[in-house]
N, C-alpha and C positions, 0 to 999 in steps of 0.2 A: 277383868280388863278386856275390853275392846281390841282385836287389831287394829294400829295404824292403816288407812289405806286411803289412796289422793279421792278416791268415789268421796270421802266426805268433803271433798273440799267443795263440793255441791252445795251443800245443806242441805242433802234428801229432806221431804218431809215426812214424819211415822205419823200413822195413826194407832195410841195402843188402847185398844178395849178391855176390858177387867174392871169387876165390881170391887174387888179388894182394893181398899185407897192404898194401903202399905205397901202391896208389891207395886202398884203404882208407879208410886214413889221411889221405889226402888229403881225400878227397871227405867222411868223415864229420864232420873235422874244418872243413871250408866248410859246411858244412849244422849243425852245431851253431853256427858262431858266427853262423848267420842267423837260429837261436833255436830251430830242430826240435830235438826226441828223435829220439838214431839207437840203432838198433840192428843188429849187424852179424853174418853168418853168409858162410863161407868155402866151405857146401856145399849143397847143393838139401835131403839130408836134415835138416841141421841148419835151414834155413829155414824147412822145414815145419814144424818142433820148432816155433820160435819162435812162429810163425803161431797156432799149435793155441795154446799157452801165452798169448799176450799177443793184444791189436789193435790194429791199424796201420791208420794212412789211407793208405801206399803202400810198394811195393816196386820198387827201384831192382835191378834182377835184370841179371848178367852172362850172357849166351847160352851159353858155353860154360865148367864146371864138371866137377871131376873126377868128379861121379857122373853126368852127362848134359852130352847134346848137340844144339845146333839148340834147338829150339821145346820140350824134353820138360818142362823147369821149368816152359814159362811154363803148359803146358796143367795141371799136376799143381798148381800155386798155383791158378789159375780152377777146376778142379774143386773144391777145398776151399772159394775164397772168390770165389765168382763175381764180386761188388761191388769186389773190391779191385783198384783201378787198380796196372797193373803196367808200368813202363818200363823197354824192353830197351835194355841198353849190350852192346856189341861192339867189339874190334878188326877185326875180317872182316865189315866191312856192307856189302851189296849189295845190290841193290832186289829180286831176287829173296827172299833173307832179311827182307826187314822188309816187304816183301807181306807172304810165310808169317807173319810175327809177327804185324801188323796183324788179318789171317785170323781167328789164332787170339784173337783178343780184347787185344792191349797196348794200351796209352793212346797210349805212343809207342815211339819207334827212335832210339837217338844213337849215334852211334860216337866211337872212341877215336881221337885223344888227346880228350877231352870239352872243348866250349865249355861251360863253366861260366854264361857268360852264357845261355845255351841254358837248358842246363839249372835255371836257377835261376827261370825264367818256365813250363817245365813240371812243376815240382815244382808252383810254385804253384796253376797250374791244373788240376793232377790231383785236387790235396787241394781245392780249392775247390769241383769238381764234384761229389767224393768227400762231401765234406759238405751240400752240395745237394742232394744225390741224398738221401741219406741222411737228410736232413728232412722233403722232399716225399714218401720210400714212405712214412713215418711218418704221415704226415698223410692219405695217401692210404685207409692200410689200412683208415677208418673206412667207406668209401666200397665195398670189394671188398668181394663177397659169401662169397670165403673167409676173409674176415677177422671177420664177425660173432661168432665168439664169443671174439674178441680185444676188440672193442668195447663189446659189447653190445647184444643187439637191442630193449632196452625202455629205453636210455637216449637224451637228446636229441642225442649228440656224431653221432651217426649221421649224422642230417637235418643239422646246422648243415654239415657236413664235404660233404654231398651240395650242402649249396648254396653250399659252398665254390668245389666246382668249376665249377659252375652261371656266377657271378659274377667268377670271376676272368677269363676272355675279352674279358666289356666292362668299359666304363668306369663302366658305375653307382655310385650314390653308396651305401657301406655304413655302415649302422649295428648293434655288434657291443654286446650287452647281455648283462650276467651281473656277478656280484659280485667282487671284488676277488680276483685270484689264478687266476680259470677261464682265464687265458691268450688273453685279447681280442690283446691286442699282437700273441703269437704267431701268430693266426688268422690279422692284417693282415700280417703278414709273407709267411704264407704265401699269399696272395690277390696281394700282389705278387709273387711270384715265379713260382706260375704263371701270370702276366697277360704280354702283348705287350710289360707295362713295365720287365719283371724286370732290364733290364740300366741299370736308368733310377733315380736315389736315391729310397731310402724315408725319411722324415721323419718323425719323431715331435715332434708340438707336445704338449708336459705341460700342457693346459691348466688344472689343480690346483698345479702348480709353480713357476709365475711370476708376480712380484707385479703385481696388478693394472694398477702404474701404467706398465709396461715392457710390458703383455702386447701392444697394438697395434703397437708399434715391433716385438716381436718377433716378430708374426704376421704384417705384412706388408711391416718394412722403416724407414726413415728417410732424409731425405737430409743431408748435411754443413749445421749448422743448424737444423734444427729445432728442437731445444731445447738448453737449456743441458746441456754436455760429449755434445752431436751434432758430432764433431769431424772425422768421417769420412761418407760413406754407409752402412747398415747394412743388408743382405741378410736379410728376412725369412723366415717358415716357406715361406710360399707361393715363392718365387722360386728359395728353395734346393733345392725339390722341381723345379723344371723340369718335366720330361713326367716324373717319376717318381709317386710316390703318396705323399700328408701323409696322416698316422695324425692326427686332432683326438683326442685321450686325453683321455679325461674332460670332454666337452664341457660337460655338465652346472652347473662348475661355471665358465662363461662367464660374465658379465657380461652384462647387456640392449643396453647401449651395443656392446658385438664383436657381440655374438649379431647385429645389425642391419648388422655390417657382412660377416657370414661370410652372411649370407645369399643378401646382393647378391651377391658372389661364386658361389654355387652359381647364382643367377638369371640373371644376364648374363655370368659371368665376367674382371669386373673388379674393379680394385681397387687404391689409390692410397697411395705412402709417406707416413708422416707427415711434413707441410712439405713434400709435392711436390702441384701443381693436375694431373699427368699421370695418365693413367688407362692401366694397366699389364694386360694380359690374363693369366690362370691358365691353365695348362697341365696342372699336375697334376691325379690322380684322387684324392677325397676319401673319405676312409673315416672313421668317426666310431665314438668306445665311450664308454661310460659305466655305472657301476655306479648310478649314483641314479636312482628313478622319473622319468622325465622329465613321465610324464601329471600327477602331483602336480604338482611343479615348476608345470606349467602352468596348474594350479588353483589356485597359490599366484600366479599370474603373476609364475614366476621364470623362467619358460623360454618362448620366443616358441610358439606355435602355427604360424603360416609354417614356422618356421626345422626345429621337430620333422618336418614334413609332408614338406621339402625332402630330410631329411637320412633319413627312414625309406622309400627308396624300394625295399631291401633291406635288410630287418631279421634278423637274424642273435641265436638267443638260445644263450648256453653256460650249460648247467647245472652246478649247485654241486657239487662232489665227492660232497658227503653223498647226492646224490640219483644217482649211479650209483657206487655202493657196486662191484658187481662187475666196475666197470675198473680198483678200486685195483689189484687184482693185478699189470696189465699195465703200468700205469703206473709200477710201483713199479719192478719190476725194468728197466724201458726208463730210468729215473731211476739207478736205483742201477751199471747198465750202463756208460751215460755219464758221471759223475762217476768211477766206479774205472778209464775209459780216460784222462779227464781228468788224473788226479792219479798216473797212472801204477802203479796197482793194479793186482793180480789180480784176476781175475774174481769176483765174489762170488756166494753162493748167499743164498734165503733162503727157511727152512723154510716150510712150512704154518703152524706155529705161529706163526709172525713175521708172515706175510699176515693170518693170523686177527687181530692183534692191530691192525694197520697198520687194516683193515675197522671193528676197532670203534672208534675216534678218529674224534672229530668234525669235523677238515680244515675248523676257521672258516677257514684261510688260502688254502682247495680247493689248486691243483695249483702255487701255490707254495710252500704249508708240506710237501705232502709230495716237494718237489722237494729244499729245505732239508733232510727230513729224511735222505733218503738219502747227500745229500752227506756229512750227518755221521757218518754209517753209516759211508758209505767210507772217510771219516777215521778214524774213532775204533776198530771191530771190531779187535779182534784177530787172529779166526779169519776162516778164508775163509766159514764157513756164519753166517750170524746167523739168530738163535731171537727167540723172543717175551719173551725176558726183555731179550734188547739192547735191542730197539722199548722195550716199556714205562719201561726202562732212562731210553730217550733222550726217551721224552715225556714224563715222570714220569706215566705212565696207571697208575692202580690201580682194574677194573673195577668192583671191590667196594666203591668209594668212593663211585662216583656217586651214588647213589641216596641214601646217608649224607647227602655232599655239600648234598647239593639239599633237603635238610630241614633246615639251619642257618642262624640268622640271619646279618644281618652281621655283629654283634657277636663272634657264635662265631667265624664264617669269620676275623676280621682277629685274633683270640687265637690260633688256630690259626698262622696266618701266623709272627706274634712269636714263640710255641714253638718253630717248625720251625727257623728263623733265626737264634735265641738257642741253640739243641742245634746245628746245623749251624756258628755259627763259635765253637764251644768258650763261649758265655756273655757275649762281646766285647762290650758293648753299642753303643761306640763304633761299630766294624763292621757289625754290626745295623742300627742304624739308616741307614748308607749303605745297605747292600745294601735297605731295605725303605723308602728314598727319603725319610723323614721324619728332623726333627732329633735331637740327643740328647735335649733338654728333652722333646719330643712324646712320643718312647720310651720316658723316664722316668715321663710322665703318664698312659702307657698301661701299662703294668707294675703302676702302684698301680690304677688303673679294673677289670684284670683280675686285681687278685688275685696276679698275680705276682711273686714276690719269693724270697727265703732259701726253703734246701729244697731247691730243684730241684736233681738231681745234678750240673748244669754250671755250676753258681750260683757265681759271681766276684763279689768285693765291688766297691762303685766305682769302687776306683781301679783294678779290675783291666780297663782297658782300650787 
């Protein structure tokens, strides 16, 4: 048996190589019911097929193979995919051979008959670091100087990513500012991981998420008692963070009353469960985002002054998508990448035309609408290449519109609406008005308001719904 562990809830992909169909069969069949995608190759040639063809977070490689022998595989996979952790199995292990393996770059060395148990903790940890890895060069590229025209060198991710790394070492307090979707979350994740705390939990408190009157019990806990159905003790944000790092998401929208008590906490580092008189010490490192002006806020006096001062000791800003236009490119494809390994696609392409199109949408959602949109790319395309009519396709962008667009009333814009709506489900009005969120009655008083009625070529009488 496999360990339980959420890394599968990925679906890593394996690649296992062995000419033996039975163990095969064995081992793919233990590794699929532990929830990996396997895939399986009998020869070093056919592996590298594979390789080239799909991506994989590991290869579980037999040492000896009818087209090679000793180390030849594992050196000819590492030249192809240097990143890709490779674990040699053998009948004939010797410390001399799994030096020479180790040497040549494998993850690990097991020998036959295989512990399974063995094996099932360094699978885990292959693909785990495999994916680590693979986050942190991502993050880091913003940062190398041969990476600048991956990133761009007149946009703000450059600096935010420089003081990514800057900040992650100590324990200073970060505040991560930028609008909905520029990936604050993502930033604090990776701030934790390359920090001294990375093997320590990250925490995310939604502070927009939780209703007001649960938010203290859940920020810092409860004891059996406190109030009515406090049945138990309750383990809050802070306590469940240990020496790890609490993400405050969306601090902004605190409350005066926490806001006075998160402060104390940053101030002395204490801090007491609801219905307990003990005063309990913080451990964790605090990291803070928020998309609302905090300076208003505080001119509005919604937001403490102390509390802003405490918590802007490193201020960290991510810019809006629209405002580095020329990382869509890289972004899109690194997006589109990752979703077609996720869902077990082929690789996908996508044209100039497709970027040009992807460049000119306004990304209100920045790098989570065009995260969403790639996904659906990968889902939906047909063809391996997508063009600029898929994009437009899947935004409904019609260039030539805008500008129309933006010279019509409301009036126009919500007739416009009802037309589309009323041609798109055949006349249905019933339908209609679900899909356009207003009643039938509403629909109906809008049809006479605009004029709509008999005539239109989809035009269905009323009972035709």
């Amino acid at each position: 048996m496999f360990p339980p562990k959420s890394v599968r809830e990925s679906a890593a992909h394996i690649l296992l190589v062995d000419d033996d169909d039975n163990l095969r069969l064995i081992v793919s069949d233990r590794l699929a019911n532990a929830g990996y995608r396997i895939a399986e190759a009998s020869s070093l040639r056919e592996a590298l097929d594979q390789l080239d063809r799909e991506s994989h977070q590991l290869v579980l490689l037999d040492i000896y193979l009818p087209d090679q022998t000793g180390t030849e595989g594992l050196r000819a996979i590492r030249a192809r995919h240097p990143s890709l952790p490779v674990i040699i199995m053998t009948a004939h292990g010797t410390i001399d051979m799994a030096v020479e393996a180790m040497k040549e770059g494998a993850y690990e060395f097991v020998t036959k008959p295989l512990d399974f148990k063995r094996l099932g903790m360094l699978v885990e940890r292959a693909i785990e670091s495999k994916q680590l890895q693979t986050e942190i060069d991502y993050l880091r590229r913003a940062t190398d100087e041969p990476f600048t025209e991956i990133i761009g060198v007149d946009t703000g991710l450059k600096h935010a990513m420089a003081l990514v790394d800057r900040v992650a070492g100590s324990d200073t307090t970060v505040l991560l500012r930028g609008e909905t979707g520029t990936g604050k979350e993502v930033i604090a994740r990776a701030i934790h991981r390359l920090s001294p705390r990375r093997t320590k939990p990250f925490v995310v408190a939604n502070c927009a998420a939780i209703p007001r009157e649960l938010m203290e019990s859940e920020m810092f806990g409860h004891v059996r008692g406190a109030f009515t159905g406090a049945i138990a003790d309750h383990a809050g944000f802070f306590e469940t963070a240990g020496n790890g790092t609490l993400l405050l998401d969306e601090i902004g929208d605190l409350n005066m009353d926490l806001q006075a008590k998160i402060l104390r906490v940053l101030e002395d580092g204490s801090y007491r469960k609801v219905g307990s008189s003990t005063n309990l010490r913080n451990r964790a490192r605090v990291i803070a985002s928020t998309h609302q002006p905090l300076e208003k806020l505080m001119e509005e006096g919604r937001f403490r002054e102390d509390l802003f001062y405490r918590l802007n000791v490193m201020p960290i800003h991510l810019p809006p998508l629209r405002e580095r236009r020329e990382d869509i490119r890289e972004f899109a494809k690194y997006f589109l990448r990752t979703c077609a390994c996720g869902n077990n696609s082929r690789e996908m392409i996508l044209t100039e035309g497709a970027i040009a199109a992807l460049e000119e949408h306004p990304w209100r959602g920045n790098l989570r609408e065009l995260r969403n949109c790639m996904e659906r790319l990968a889902l939906t395309a047909t063809a391996r290449t997508i063009d600029a009519a898929d994009v437009r396709l899947l935004l409904h962008h019609r260039p030539e519109e805008e500008q129309y667009l933006a010279t019509l009333r409301l009036q126009d814009l919500e007739r416009q609406a009802i037309l589309a709506a009323l041609e798109r489900l055949d006349g249905n009005r019933t339908k209609t008005a679900e899909a356009l969120g207003i009643g039938r009655r509403t629909l109906q008083n809008k049809l006479k308001q605009y004029g709509i009625s008999a005539g239109m070529p989809w035009d269905k009488s009323e009972s035709a719904s």
